[in-house]
C-alpha positions as CSV (number, residue, x, y, z in Angstrom):
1,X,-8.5,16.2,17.3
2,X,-9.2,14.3,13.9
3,X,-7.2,12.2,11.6
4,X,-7.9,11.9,7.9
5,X,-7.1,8.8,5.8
6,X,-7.5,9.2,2.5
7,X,-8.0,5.2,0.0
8,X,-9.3,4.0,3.5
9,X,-11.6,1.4,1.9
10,X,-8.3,-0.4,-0.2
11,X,-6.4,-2.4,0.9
12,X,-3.6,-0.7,2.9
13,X,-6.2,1.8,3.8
14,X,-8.9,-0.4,5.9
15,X,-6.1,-1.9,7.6
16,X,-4.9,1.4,8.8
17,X,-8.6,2.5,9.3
18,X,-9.4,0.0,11.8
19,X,-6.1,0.0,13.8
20,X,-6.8,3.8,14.2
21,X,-9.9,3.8,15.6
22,X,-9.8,0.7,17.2
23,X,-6.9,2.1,19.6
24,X,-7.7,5.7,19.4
25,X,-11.1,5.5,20.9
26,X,-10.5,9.5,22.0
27,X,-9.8,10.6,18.5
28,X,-12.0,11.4,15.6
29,X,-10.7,9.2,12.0
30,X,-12.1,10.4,9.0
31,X,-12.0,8.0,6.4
32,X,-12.1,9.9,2.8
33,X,-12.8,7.3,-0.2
34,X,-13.4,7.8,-4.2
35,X,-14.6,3.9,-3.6
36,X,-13.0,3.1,-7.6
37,X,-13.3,-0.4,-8.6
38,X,-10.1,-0.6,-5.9
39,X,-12.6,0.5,-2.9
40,X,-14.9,-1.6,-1.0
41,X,-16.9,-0.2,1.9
42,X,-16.7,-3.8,3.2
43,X,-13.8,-3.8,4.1
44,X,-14.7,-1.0,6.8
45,X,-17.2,-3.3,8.4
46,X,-15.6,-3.9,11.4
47,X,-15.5,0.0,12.5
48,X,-18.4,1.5,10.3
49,X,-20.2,1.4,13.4
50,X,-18.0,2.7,15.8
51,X,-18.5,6.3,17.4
52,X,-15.2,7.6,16.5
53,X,-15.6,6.7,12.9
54,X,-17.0,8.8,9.9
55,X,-16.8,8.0,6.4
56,X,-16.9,10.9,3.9
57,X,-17.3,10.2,-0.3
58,X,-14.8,12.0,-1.9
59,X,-12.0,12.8,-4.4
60,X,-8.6,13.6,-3.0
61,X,-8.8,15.9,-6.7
62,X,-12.0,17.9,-5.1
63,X,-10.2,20.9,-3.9
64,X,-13.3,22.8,-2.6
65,X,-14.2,19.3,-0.8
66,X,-10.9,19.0,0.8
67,X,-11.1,22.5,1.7
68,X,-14.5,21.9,3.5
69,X,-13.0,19.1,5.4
70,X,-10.1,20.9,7.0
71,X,-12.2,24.1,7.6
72,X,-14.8,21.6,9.6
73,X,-12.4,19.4,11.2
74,X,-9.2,19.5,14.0
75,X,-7.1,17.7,11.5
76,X,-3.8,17.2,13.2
77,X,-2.5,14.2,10.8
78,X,-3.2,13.2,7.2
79,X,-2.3,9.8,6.2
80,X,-2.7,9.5,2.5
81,X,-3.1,6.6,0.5
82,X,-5.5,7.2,-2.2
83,X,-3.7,6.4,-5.4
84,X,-3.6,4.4,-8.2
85,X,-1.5,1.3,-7.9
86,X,-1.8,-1.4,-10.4
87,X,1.3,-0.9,-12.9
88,X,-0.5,-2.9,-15.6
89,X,-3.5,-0.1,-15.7
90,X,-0.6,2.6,-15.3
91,X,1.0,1.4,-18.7
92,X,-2.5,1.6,-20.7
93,X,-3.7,4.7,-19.3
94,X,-1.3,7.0,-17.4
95,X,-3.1,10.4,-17.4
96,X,-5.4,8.7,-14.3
97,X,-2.3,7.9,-12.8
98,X,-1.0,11.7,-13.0
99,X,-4.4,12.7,-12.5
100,X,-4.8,10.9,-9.2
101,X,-1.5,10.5,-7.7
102,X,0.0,13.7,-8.3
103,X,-2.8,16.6,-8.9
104,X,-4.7,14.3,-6.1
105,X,-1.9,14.5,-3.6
106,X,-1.1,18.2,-4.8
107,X,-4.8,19.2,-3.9
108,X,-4.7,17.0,0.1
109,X,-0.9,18.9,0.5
110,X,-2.7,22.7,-0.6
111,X,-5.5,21.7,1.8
112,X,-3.3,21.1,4.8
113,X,-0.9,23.5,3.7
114,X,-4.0,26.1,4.4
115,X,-4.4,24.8,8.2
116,X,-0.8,25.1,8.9
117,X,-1.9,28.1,11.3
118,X,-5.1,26.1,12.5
119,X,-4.2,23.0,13.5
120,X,-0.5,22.3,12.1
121,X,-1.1,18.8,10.6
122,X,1.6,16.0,10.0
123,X,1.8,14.7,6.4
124,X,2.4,10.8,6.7
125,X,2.4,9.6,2.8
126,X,2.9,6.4,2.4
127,X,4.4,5.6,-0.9
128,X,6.2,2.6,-2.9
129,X,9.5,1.3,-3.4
130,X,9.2,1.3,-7.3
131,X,10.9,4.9,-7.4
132,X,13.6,3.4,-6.7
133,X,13.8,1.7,-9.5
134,X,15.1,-1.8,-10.3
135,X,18.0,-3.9,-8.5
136,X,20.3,-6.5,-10.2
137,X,20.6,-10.0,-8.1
138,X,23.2,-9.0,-6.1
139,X,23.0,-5.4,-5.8
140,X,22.3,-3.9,-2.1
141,X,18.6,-3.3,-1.1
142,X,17.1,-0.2,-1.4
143,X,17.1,2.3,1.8
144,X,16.6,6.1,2.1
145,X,19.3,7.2,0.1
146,X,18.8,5.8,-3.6
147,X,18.3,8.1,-5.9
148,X,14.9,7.7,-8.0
149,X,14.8,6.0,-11.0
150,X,11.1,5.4,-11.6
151,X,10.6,2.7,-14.7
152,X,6.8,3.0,-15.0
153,X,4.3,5.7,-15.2
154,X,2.9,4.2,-11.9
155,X,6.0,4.7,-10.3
156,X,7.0,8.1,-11.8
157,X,3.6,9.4,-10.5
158,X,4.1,8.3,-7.1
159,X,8.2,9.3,-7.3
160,X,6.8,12.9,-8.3
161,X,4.2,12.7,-5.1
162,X,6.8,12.4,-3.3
163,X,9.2,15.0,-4.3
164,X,5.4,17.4,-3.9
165,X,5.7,16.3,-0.2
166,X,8.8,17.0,0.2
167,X,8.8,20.4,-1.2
168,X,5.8,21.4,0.9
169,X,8.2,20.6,4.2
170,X,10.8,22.5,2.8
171,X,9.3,25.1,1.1
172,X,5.7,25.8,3.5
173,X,7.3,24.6,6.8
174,X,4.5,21.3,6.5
175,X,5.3,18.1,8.5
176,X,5.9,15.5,6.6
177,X,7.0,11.6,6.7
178,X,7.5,10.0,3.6
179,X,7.2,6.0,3.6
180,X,8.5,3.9,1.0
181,X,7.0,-0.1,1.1
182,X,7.6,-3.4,-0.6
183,X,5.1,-5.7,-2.1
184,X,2.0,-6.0,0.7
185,X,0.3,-9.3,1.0
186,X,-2.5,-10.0,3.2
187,X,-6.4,-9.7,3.4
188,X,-8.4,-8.1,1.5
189,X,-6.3,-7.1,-1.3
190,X,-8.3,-6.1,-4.7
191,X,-9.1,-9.2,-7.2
192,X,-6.4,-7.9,-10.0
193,X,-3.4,-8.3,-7.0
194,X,-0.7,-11.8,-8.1
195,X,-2.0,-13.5,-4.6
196,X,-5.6,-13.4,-5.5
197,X,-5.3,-13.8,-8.9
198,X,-3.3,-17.2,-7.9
199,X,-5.6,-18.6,-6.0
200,X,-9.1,-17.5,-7.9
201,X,-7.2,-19.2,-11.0
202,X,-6.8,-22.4,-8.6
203,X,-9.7,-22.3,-7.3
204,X,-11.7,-22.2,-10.7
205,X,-9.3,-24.8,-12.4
206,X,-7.7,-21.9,-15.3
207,X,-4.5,-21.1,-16.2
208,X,-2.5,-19.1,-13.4
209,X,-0.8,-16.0,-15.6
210,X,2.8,-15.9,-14.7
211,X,5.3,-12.9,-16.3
212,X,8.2,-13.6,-18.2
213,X,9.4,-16.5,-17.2
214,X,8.6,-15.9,-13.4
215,X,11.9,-14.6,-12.2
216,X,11.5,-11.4,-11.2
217,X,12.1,-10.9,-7.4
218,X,9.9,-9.1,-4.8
219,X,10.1,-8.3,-1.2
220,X,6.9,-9.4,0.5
221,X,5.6,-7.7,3.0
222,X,2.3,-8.7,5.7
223,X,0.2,-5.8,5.4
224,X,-0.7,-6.0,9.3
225,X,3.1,-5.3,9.9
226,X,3.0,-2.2,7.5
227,X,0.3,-1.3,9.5
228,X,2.1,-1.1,12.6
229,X,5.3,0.4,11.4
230,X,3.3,3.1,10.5
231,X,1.3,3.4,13.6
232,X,4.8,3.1,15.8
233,X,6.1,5.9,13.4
234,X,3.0,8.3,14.4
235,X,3.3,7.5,18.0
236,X,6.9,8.1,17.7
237,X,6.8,12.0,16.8
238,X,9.3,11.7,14.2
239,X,8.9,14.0,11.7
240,X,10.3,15.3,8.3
241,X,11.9,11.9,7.8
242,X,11.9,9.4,4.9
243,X,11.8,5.0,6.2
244,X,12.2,2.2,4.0
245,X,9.7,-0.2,5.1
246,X,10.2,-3.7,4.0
247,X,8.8,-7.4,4.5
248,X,12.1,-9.1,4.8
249,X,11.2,-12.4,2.2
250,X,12.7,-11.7,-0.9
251,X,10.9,-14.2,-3.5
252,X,11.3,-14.4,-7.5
253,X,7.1,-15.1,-8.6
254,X,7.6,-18.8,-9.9
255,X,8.6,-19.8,-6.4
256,X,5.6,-17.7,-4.9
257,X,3.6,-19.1,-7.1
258,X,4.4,-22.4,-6.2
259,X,4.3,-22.1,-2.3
260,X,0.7,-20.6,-2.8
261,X,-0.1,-23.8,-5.1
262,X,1.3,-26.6,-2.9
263,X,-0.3,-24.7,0.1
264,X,-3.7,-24.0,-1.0
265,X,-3.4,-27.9,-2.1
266,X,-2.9,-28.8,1.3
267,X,-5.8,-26.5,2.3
268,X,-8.2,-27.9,0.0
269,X,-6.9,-31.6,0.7
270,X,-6.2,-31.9,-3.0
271,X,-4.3,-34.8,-4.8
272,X,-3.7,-33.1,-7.7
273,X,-0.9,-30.6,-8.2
274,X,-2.4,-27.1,-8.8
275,X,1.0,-25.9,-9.8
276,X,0.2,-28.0,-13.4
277,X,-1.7,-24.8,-13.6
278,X,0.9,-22.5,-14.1
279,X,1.1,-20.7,-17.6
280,X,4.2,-17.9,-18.9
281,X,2.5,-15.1,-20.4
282,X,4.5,-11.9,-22.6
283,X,6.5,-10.4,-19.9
284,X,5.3,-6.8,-18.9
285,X,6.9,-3.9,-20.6
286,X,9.5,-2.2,-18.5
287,X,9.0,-5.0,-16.1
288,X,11.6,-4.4,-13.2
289,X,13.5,-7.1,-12.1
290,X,14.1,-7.2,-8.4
291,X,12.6,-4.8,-5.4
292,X,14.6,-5.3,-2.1
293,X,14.6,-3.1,1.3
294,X,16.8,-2.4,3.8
295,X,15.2,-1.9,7.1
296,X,18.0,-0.6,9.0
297,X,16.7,2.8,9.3
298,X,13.1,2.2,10.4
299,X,14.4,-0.6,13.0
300,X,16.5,1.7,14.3
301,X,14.1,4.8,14.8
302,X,11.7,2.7,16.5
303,X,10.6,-1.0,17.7
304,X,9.4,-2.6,14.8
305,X,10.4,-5.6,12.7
306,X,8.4,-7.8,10.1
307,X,6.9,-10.8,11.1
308,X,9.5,-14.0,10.2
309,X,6.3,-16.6,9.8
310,X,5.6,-16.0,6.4
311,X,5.1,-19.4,5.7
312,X,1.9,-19.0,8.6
313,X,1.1,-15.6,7.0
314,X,0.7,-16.9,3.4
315,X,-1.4,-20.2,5.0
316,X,-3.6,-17.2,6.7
317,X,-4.2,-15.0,3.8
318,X,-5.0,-18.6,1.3
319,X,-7.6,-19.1,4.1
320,X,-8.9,-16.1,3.7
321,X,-9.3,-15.5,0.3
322,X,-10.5,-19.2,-0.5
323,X,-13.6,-18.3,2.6
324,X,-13.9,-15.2,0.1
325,X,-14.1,-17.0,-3.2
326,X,-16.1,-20.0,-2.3
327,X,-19.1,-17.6,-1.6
């Protein structure tokens, strides 16, 4: 028995990676990585050594590689989350968007779809909130049944992904679960991320670039506690299901900002007042307002709920990042 993870050396990825092999000892994990400027090997260090671990190269867009993979391999679940995900990039150059998130996730759906007789794999693909679209201030959070109103060419390539997913459970008879996530914070998270970019600006004294004028409203989410909804959600059996999975801490980006500012202060035992640094720049194109999600669903399927420290979970990812960037 094997399980392939595909972006296992980004951000979400690793974090899965190591929770997977670290308590499935008995099982094979694949780990399957482009390693783009968004992939760091590094950030496998902790389990590139452990016997249950094997790191392939690839491109989720490599048919014949894929191909070779299942043909080699028990592959009994595929948890994908090789994509493209910054919206900024997605807005100057959507074709690697298309290219990656939908042909990519097309190509990992045709492979499995091949070993349905073999090995009869479980599609877990975690995805984004930003299909949904955008909420008002006081409009209900986003759960499984909001239609899809993608607003970027990020988010139209992963809302299209999704519907491929879908269609291969209805149409092939493939297991599938479909996840749909809030902002992740938390270690290692790429350079071009708001968090990191917050506190590499403090850290080297320049301007911290905020959109708009900062009042655009995202759920946070501890990547650790992404990890383990997912991991409940495998262990579960559920299948052919769609969860909402959601941080709980619903924050516009001035007041982030400014809690990452005052803390990092603290951290640093600094006098002066890093929020000074804090600088509106033009305001994204088609930048949604608000993301919210309602957990109901998820919290009810299985025993999970975000951590309520965020306060402790911000002052733990500062730490880490600031032992990162003072190398």
């Amino acid at each position: 028995m094997a399980i392939l993870i595909t972006g296992s050396a980004g951000f979400i990825g690793s974090h899965l990676t190591e929770k997977f092999v670290n308590d499935k000892p008995q099982v094979e994990i694949i780990a399957l990585d482009k390693l783009t400027y968004a992939g760091n090997l590094e950030n496998l260090s902790e389990v590139n050594s452990k016997d249950n671990f094997r790191f392939i190269h690839g491109d989720i867009c490599n048919q014949v590689l894929l191909d070779k993979i299942f043909d080699e391999n028990y592959i009994d679940a595929i948890f994908h989350l090789a994509a493209e995900s910054h919206v900024d990039n997605s807005i100057k150059n959507p074709n690697t968007f298309i290219q990656t998130n939908v042909n990519g996730t097309v190509s990992l759906l045709e492979a499995a779809r091949k070993n349905l007789d073999k090995s009869n794999p479980v599609f877990y693909h975690i995805s984004t909130d930003e299909v949904f679209g955008t909420l008002g201030k006081t409009d209900k959070s986003f759960n499984e049944k909001n239609p899809y109103k993608p607003n970027s060419p990020y988010s139209a390539s992963k809302a299209s992904s999704d519907h491929f997913v879908r269609a291969y459970g209805e149409t092939y008879g493939l297991d599938y679960i479909i996840t749909n996530c809030s902002n992740n914070f938390g270690p290692k998270q790429h350079d071009e991320k708001l968090i990191p970019v917050v506190l590499k600006s403090i850290l080297q004294k320049k301007q911290i670039p905020v959109y708009g004028n900062g009042s655009n409203i995202r759920d946070w989410l501890y990547v650790k506690d992404h990890i383990q909804a997912l991991y409940k959600i495998h262990k579960s059996k559920i299948l052919n299901e769609t969860f909402c999975i959601g941080g709980g801490v619903e924050l516009d980006n001035l007041t982030l900002v400014k809690i990452l500012c005052e803390e990092t202060d603290k951290l640093l035992g600094k006098k002066s007042q890093s929020k000074e640094l804090i600088t509106f720049v033009k305001d994204r194109a088609g930048h949604d307002f608000r993301y919210s999600i309602d957990n109901s669903k998820l919290m009810g399927s299985i025993n999970w709920s975000p951590n309520e420290d965020f306060i402790d979970l911000i002052i733990e990812t500062i730490s880490y990042y600031l032992k990162k960037y003072k190398k």
